[in-house]
TIDREN-557701 format. One record per atom (N, C-alpha, C): x, y, z; residue number from 1; atom name. Coordinates in nm, 3 decimals, decimal comma, m for minus. Layout:
<rs>
[[X Y Z] NUM "CA"] ...
</rs>
This chain:
<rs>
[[m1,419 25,012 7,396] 1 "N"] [[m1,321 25,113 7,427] 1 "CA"] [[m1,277 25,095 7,571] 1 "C"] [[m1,130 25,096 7,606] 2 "N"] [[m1,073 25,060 7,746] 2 "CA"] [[m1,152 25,209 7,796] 2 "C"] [[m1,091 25,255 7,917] 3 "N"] [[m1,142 25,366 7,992] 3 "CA"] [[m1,074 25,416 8,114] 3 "C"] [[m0,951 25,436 8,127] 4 "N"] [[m0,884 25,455 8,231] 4 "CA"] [[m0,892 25,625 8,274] 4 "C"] [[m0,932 25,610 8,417] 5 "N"] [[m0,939 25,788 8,476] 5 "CA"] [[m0,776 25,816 8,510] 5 "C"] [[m0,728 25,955 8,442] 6 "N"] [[m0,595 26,012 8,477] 6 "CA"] [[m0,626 26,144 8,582] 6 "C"] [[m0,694 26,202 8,554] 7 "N"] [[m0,714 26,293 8,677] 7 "CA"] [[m0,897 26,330 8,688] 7 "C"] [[m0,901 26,411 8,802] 8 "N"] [[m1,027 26,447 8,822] 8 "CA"] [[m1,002 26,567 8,974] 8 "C"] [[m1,061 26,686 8,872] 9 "N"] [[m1,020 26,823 8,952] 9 "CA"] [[m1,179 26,868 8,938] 9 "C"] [[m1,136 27,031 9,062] 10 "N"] [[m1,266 27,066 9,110] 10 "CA"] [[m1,256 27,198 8,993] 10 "C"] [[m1,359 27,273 8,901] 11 "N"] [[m1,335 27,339 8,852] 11 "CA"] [[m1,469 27,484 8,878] 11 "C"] [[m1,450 27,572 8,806] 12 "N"] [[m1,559 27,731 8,805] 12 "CA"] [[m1,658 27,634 8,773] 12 "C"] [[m1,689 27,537 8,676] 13 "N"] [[m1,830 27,495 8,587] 13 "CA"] [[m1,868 27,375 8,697] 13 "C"] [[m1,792 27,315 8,801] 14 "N"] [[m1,830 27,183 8,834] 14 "CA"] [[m1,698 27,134 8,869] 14 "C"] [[m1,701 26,998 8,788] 15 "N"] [[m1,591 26,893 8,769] 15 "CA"] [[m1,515 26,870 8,637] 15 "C"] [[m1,393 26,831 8,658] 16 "N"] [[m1,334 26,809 8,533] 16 "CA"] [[m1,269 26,675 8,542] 16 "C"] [[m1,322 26,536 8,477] 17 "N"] [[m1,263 26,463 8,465] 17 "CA"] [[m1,188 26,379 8,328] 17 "C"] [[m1,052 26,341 8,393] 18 "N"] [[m0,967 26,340 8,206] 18 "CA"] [[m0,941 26,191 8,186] 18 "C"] [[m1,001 26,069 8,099] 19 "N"] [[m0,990 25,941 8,104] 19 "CA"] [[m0,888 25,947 7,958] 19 "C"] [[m0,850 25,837 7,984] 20 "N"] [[m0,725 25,746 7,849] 20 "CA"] [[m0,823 25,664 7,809] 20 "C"] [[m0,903 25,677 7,672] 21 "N"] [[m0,926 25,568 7,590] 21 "CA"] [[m0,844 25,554 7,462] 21 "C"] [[m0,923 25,438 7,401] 22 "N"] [[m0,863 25,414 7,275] 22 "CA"] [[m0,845 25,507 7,168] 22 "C"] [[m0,965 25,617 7,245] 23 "N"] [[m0,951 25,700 7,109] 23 "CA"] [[m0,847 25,816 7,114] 23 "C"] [[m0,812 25,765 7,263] 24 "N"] [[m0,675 25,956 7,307] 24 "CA"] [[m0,686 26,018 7,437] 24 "C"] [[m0,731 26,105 7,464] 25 "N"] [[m0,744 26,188 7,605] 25 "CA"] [[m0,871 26,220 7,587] 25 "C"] [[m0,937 26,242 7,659] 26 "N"] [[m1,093 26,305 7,715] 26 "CA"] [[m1,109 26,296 7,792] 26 "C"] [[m1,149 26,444 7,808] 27 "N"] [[m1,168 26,525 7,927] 27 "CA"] [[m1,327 26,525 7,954] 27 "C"] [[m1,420 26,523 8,011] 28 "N"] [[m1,605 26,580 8,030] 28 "CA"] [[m1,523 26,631 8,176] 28 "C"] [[m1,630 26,778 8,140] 29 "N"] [[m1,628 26,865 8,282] 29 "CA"] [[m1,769 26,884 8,244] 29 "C"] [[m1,866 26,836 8,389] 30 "N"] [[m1,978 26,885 8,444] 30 "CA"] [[m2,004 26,923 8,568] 30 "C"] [[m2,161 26,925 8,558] 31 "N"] [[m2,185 26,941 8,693] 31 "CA"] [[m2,158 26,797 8,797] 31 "C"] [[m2,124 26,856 8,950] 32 "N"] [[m2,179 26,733 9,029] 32 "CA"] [[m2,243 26,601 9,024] 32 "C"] [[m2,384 26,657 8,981] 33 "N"] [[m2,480 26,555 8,969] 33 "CA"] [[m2,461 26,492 8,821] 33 "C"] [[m2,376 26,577 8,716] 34 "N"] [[m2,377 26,457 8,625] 34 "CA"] [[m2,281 26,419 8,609] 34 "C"] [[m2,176 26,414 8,710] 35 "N"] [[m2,050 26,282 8,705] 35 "CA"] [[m2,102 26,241 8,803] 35 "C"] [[m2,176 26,221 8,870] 36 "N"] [[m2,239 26,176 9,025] 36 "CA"] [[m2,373 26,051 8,948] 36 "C"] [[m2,388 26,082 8,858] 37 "N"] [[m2,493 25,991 8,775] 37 "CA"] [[m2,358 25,900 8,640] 37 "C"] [[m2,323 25,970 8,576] 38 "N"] [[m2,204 25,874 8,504] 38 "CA"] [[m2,142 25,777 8,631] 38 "C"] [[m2,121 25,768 8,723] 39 "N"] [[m2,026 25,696 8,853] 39 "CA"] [[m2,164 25,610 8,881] 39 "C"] [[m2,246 25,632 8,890] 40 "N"] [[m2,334 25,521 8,936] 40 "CA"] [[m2,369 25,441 8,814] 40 "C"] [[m2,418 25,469 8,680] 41 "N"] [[m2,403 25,394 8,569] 41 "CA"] [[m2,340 25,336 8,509] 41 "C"] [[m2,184 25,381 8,566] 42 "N"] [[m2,094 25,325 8,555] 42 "CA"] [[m2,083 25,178 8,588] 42 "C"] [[m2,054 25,206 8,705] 43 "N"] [[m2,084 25,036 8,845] 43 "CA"] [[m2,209 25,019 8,826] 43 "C"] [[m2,326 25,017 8,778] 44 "N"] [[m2,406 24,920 8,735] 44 "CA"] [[m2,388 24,856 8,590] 44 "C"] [[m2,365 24,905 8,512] 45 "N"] [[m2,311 24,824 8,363] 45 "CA"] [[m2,146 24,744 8,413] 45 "C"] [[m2,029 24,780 8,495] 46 "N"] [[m1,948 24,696 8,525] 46 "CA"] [[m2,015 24,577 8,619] 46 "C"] [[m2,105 24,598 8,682] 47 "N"] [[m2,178 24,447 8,783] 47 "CA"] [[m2,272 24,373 8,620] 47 "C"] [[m2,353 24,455 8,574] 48 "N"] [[m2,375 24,360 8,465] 48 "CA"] [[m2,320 24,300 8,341] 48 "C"] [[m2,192 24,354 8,357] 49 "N"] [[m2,104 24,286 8,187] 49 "CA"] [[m2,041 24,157 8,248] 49 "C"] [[m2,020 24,151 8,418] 50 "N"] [[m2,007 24,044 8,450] 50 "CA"] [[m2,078 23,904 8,452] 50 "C"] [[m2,183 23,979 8,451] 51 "N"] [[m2,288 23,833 8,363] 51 "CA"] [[m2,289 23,797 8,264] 51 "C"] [[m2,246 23,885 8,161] 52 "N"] [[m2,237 23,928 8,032] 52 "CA"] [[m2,194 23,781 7,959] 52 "C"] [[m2,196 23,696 7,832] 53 "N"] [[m2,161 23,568 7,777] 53 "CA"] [[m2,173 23,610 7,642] 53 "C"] [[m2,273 23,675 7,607] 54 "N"] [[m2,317 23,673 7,481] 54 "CA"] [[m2,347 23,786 7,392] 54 "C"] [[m2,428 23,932 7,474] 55 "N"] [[m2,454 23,997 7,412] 55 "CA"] [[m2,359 24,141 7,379] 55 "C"] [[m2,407 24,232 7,294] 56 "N"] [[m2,308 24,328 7,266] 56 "CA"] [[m2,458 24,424 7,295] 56 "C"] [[m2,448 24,533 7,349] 57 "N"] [[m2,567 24,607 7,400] 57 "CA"] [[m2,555 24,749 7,488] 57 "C"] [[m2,566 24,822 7,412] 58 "N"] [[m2,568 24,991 7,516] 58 "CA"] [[m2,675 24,945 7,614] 58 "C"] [[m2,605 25,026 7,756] 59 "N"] [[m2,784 25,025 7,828] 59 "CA"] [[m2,767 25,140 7,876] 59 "C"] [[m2,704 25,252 7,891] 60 "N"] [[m2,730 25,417 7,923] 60 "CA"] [[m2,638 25,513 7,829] 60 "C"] [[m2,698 25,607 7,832] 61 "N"] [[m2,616 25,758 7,783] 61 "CA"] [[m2,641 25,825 7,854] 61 "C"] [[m2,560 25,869 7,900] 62 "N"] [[m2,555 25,980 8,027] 62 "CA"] [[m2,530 26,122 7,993] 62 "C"] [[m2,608 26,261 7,992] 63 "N"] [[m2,509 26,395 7,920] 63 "CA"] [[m2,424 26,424 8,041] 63 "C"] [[m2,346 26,457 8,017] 64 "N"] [[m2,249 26,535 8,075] 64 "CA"] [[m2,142 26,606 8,011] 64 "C"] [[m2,208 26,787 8,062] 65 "N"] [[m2,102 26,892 8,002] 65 "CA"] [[m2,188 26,851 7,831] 65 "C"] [[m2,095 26,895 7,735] 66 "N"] [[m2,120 26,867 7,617] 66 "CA"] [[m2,077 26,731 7,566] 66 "C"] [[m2,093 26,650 7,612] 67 "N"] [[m2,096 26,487 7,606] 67 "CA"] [[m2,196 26,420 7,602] 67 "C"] [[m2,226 26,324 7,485] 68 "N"] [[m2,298 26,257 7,595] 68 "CA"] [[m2,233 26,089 7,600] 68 "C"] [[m2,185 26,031 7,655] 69 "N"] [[m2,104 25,942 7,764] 69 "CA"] [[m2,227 25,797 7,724] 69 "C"] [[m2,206 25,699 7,634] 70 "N"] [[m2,269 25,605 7,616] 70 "CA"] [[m2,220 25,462 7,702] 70 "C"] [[m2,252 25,384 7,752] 71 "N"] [[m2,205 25,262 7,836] 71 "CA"] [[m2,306 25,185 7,820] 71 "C"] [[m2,206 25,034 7,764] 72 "N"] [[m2,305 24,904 7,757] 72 "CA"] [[m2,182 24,786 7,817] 72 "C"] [[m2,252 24,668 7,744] 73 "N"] [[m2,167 24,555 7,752] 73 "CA"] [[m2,128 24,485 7,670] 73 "C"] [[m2,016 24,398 7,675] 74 "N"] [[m1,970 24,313 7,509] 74 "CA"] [[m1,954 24,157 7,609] 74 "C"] [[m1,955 24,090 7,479] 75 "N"] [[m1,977 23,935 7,550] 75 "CA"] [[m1,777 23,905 7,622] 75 "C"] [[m1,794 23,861 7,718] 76 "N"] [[m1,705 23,815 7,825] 76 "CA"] [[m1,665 23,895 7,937] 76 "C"] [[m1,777 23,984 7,986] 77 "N"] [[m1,763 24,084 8,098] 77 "CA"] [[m1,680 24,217 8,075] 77 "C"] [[m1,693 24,263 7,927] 78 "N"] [[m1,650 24,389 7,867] 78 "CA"] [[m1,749 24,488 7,888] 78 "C"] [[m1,681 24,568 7,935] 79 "N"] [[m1,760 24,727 7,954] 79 "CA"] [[m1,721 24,791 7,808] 79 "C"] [[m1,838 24,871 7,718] 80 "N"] [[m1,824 24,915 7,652] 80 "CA"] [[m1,888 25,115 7,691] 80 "C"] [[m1,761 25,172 7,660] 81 "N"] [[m1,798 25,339 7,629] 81 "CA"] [[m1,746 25,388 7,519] 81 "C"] [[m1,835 25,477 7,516] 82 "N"] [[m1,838 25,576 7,363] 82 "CA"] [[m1,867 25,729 7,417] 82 "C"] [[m1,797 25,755 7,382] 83 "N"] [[m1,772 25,961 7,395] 83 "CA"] [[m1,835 26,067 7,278] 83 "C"] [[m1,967 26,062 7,307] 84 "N"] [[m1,992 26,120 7,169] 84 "CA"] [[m1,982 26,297 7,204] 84 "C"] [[m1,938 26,383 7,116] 85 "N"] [[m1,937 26,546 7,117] 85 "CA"] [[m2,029 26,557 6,993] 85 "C"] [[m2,162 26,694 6,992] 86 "N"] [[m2,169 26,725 6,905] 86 "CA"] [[m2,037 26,809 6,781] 86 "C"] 
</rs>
């Protein structure tokens, strides 16, 4: 899934940030610390898909808000996310 950020505002609950994937608009609004932890898991799975050749592989889920925010890698330095809602 691509992953492009369109905005990111300060809100009553935290943060609200709104990305363009493949699947449409999504929004996760959390706290601080858990877009402050998605942003660092982030840039560590983009530094490792750059090594990336071969495998297809989640390496975190992060919750945030009622999300929880999956990130791995696909073979040729692809970042892979998944937006799961109960």
């Amino acid at each position: 899934m691509s992953l492009e950020l369109l905005s990111a505002d300060q809100t009553d609950e935290g943060l609200a940030v709104t990305f363009a994937t493949d699947r449409g608009v999504e929004r996760l609004v959390g706290t601080p610390d858990e877009m402050a932890r998605l942003a660092r898991s982030m840039q560590q799975v983009a530094a490792l898909g750059q090594l990336n050749e071969d495998e297809n592989v989640w390496l975190d889920a992060v919750p945030v808000g009622d999300a929880i925010v999956k990130l791995g890698i696909s073979p040729g330095g692809q970042a892979r996310v998944l937006i799961l809602r109960p």
